[in-house]
C-alpha positions as CSV (number, residue, x, y, z in Angstrom):
1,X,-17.5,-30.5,1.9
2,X,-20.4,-30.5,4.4
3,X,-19.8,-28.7,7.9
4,X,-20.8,-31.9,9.5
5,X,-17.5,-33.4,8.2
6,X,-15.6,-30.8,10.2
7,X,-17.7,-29.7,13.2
8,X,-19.5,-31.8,15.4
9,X,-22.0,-29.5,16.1
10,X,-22.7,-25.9,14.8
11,X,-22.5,-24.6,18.0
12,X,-18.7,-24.8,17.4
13,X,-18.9,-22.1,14.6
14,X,-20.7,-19.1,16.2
15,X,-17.9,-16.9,17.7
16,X,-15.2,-18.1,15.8
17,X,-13.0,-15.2,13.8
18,X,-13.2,-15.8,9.9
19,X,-10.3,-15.5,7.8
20,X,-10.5,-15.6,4.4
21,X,-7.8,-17.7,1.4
22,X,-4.8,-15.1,2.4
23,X,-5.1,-15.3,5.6
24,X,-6.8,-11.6,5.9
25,X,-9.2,-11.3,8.8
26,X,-13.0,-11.2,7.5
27,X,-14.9,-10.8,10.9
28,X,-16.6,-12.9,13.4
29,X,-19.0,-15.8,12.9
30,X,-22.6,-14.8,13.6
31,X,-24.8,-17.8,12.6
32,X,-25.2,-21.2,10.8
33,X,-27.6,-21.8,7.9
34,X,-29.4,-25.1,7.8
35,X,-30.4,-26.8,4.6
36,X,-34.2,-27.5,5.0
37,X,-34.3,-30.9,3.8
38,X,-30.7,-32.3,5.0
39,X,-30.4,-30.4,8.3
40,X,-26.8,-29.8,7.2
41,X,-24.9,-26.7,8.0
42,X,-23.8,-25.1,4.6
43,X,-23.7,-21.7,5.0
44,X,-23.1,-19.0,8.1
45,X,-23.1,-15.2,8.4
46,X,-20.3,-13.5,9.1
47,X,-19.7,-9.5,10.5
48,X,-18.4,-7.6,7.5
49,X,-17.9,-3.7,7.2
50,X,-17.4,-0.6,8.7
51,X,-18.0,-1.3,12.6
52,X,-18.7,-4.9,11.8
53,X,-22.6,-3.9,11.4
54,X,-23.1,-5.7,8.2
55,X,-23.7,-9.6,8.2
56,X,-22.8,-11.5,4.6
57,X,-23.3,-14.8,3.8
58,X,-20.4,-17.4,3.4
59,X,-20.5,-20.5,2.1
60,X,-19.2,-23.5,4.1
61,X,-18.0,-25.6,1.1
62,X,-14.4,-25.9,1.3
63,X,-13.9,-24.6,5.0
64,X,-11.8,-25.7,7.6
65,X,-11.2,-24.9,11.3
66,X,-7.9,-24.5,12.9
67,X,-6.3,-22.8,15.8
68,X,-6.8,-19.6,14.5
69,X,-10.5,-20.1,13.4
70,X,-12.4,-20.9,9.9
71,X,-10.4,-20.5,7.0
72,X,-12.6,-19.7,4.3
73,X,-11.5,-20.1,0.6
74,X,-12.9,-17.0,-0.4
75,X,-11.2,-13.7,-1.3
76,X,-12.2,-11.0,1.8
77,X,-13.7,-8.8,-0.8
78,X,-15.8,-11.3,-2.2
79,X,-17.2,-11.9,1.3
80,X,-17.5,-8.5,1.5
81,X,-19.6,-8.2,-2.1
82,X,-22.0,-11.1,-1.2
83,X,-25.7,-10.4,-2.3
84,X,-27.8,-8.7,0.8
85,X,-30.1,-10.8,2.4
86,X,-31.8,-10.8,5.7
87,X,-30.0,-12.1,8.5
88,X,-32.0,-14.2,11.0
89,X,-35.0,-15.0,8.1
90,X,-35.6,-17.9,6.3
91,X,-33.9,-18.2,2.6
92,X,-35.8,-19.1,0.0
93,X,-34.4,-21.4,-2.6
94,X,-33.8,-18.2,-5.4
95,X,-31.9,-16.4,-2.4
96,X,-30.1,-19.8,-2.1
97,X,-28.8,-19.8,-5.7
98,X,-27.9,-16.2,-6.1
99,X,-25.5,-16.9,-3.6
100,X,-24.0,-19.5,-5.0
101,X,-23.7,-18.0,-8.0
102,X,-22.1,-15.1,-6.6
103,X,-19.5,-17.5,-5.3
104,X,-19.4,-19.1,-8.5
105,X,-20.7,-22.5,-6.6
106,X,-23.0,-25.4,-7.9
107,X,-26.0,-26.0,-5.6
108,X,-25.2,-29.7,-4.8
109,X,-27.9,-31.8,-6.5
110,X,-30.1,-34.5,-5.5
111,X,-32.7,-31.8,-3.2
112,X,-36.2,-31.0,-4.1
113,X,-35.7,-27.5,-4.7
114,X,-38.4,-26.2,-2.7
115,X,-37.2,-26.1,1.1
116,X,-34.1,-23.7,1.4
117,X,-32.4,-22.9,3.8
118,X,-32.7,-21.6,8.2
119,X,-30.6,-20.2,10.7
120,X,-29.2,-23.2,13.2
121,X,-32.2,-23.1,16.2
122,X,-30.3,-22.1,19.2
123,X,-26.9,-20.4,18.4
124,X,-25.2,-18.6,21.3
125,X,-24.7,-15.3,19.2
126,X,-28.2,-15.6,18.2
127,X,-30.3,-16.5,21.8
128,X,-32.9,-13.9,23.0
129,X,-32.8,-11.9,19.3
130,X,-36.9,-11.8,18.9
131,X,-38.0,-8.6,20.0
132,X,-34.2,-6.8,20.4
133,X,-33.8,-3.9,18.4
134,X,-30.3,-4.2,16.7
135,X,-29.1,-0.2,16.8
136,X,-26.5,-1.3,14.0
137,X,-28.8,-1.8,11.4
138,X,-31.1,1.2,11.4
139,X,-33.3,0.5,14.4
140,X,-35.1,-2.6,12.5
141,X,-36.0,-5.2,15.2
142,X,-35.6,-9.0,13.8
143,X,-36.2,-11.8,15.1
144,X,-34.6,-14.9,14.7
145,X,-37.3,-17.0,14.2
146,X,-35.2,-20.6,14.3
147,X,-33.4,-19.7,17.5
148,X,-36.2,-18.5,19.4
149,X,-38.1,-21.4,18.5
150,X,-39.7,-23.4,21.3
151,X,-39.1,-20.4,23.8
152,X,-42.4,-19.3,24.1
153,X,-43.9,-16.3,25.2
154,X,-41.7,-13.7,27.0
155,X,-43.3,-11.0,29.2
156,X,-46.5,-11.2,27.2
157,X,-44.9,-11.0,23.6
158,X,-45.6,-13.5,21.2
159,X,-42.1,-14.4,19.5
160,X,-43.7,-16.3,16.7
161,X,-45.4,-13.2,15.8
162,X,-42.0,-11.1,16.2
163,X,-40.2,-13.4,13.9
164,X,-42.8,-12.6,11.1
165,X,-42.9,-9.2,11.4
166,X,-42.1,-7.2,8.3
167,X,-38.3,-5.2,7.8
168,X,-39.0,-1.3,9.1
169,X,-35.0,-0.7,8.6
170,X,-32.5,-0.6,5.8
171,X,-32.5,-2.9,2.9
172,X,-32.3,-2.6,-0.8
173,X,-33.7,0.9,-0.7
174,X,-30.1,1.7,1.0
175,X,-26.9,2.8,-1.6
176,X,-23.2,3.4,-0.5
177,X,-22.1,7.1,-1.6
178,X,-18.3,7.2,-2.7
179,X,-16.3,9.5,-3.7
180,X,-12.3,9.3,-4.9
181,X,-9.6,10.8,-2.7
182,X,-6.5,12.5,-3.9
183,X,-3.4,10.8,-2.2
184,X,0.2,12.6,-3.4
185,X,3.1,10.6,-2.7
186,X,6.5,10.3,-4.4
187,X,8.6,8.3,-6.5
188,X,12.5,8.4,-7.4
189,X,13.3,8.4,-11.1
190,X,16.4,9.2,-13.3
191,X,16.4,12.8,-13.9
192,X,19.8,13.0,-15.9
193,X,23.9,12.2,-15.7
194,X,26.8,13.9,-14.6
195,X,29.9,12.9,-15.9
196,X,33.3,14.3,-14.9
197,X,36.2,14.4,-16.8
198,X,39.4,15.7,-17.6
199,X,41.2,17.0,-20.9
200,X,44.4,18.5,-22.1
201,X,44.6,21.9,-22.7
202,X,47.8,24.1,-23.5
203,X,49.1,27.3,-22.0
204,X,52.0,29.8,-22.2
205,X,54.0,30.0,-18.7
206,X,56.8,32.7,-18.5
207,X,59.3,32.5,-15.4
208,X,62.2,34.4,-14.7
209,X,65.5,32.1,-13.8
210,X,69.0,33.7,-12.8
211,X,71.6,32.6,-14.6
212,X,75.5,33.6,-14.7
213,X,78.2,33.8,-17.4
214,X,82.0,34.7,-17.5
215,X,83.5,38.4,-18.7
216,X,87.2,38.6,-18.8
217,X,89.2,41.9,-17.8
218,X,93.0,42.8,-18.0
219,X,94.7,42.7,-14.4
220,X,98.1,44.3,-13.8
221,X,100.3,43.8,-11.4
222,X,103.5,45.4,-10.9
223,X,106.4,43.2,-10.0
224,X,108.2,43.8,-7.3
225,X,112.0,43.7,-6.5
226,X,113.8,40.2,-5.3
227,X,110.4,38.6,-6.6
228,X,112.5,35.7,-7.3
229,X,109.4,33.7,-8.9
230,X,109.5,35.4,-11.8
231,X,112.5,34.6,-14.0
232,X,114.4,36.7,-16.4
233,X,111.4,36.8,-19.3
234,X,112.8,36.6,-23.5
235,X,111.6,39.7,-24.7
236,X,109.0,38.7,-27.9
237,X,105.8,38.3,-28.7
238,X,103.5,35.3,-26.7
239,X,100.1,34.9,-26.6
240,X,97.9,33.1,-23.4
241,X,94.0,32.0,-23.3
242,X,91.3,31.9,-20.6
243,X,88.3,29.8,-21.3
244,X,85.2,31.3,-20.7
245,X,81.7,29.4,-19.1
246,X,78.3,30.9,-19.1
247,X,75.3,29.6,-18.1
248,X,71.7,28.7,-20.0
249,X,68.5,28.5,-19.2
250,X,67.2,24.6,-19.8
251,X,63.2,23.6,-19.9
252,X,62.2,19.9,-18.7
253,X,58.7,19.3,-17.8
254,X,57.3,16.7,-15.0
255,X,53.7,15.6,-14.3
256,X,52.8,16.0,-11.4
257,X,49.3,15.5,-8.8
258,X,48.0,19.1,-7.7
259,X,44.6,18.0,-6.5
260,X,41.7,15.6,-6.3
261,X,38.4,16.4,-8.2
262,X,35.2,14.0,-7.6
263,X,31.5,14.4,-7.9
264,X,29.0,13.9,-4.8
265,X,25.1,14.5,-4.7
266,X,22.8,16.3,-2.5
267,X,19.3,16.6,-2.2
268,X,17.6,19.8,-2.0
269,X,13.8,19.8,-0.9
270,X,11.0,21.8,-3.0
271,X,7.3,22.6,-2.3
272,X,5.5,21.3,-5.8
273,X,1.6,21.7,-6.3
274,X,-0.3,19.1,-7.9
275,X,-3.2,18.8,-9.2
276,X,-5.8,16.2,-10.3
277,X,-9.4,15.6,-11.1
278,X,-11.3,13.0,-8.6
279,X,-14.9,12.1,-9.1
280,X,-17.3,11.7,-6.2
281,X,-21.0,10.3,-6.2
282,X,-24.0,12.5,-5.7
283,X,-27.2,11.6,-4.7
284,X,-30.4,12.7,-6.1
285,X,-34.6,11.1,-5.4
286,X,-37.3,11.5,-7.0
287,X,-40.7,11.8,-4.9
288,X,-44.3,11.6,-5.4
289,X,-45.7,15.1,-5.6
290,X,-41.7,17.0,-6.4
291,X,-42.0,18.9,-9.0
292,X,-38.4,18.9,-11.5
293,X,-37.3,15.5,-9.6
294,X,-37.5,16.4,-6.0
295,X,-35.6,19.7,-6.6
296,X,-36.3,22.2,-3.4
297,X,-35.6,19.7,-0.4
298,X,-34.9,16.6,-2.4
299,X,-32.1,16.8,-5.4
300,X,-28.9,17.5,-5.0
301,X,-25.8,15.8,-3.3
302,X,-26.6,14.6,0.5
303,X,-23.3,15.1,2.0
């Protein structure tokens, strides 16, 4: 889909915030790309990496603005990997296709193949670049040679000129150092199981109980005169009885609740080291005149 199905005029995509297929901010819209030969806006720069001083190339294929911005349907990190090229400078038609490749795009057919493609003449985030020198990108001073078109000479400088003027600044001969970075956090696992549980187990108790029992003894009593209970007794023999009781220890046993028993957890905080290897990147250059690769000023890791 062509940005002229969606925007009347590129003017409407500088300043707009890019967000990419999730919904993750990507950065601001910088410029609009041109094609050459239909004058169509199909690609635009947008303010990627650390500090926003890095510009990468987004197609506009698929785009759409709403009230948030331009929702690109691109992965930020994909934005993010997007070949270098030269912000503000004319794109050849290789430049072109690498780009589209990277996005994994078909050029859309039916062009010569020879004009490529120009920043929109006139953008409002682009106005007054020639001659500027853009502190974010290593001092290099560009010029944007389609959106100072047609402004002519300002205090005596010749923009045409400017907008030719070779790159002094980073480019390709620039390389990202990176190193890995040990970050220790924690996890919960299953460590083992307690189980509680109760057997039977048997044991001799001795108490002491009180108990009584009946002894019999001979009680006399003389009888006394006009004791007129006691008749006139036949003399012979007679016998009597007492019965006897005693008492006897008895055993029952009972079951009965003495106490609660449960198991509860609590956590107890250790200091643990750990250790692990991490790689990092070193930088080394080899220079004209260096003996043993630059060693002695120019091998070695620059951090």
């Amino acid at each position: 889909m062509a940005a002229d199905d969606v925007f009347h005029h590129v003017g409407e995509l500088t300043g707009l915030t890019a967000y990419d297929a999730a919904g993750e901010k990507i950065g601001s819209v910088e410029q609009a790309y041109l094609d050459n030969e239909t004058g169509r806006a199909e690609w635009v720069t947008v303010k990627t990496g650390m500090f926003g001083m890095k510009e990468s190339f987004v197609p506009l294929a698929g785009a759409r603005r709403d009230e948030n911005g331009l929702q690109i349907p691109h992965a930020k990190e994909l934005v993010k990997e997007a070949p270098r090229m030269d912000a503000d400078e004319h794109l050849d038609v290789a430049q072109e296709q690498e780009l589209y490749d990277h996005y994994g795009l078909t050029r859309p057919s039916g062009r010569s193949g020879s004009p490529g493609m120009s920043p929109a003449a006139g953008t409002p985030a682009k106005e007054g670049m020639a001659g500027r020198e853009s502190m974010g990108d290593g001092g290099r001073g560009r010029a944007d040679a389609m959106g100072t078109a047609g402004q002519g000479t300002t205090g005596g400088t010749d923009t045409s000129k400017a907008a030719t003027a070779p790159a002094t600044g980073r480019g390709e001969e620039e390389m990202v150092r990176s190193e890995e970075r040990l970050r220790v956090g924690t996890e919960e696992h299953e460590s083992g199981r307690a189980r509680l549980r109760k057997i039977v187990v048997t044991e001799n108790v001795t108490t002491t109980v009180p108990i009584t029992h009946e002894e019999v003894r001979v009680v006399r009593e003389p009888i006394k005169p006009g004791d007129r209970t006691i008749g006139r007794a036949p003399m012979g023999n007679a016998e009597t009885e007492v019965i006897l009781h005693a008492e006897e220890a008895v055993v029952r046993k009972e079951a009965v609740p003495v106490e609660r028993v449960h198991l509860e957890t609590e956590k107890v905080t250790e200091q643990k080291e750990v250790s692990a290897d991490v790689r990092k990147e070193q930088v080394e250059f080899d220079a004209p005149g260096k003996d043993d690769r630059g060693r002695g000023g120019g091998r070695g890791p620059s951090h």
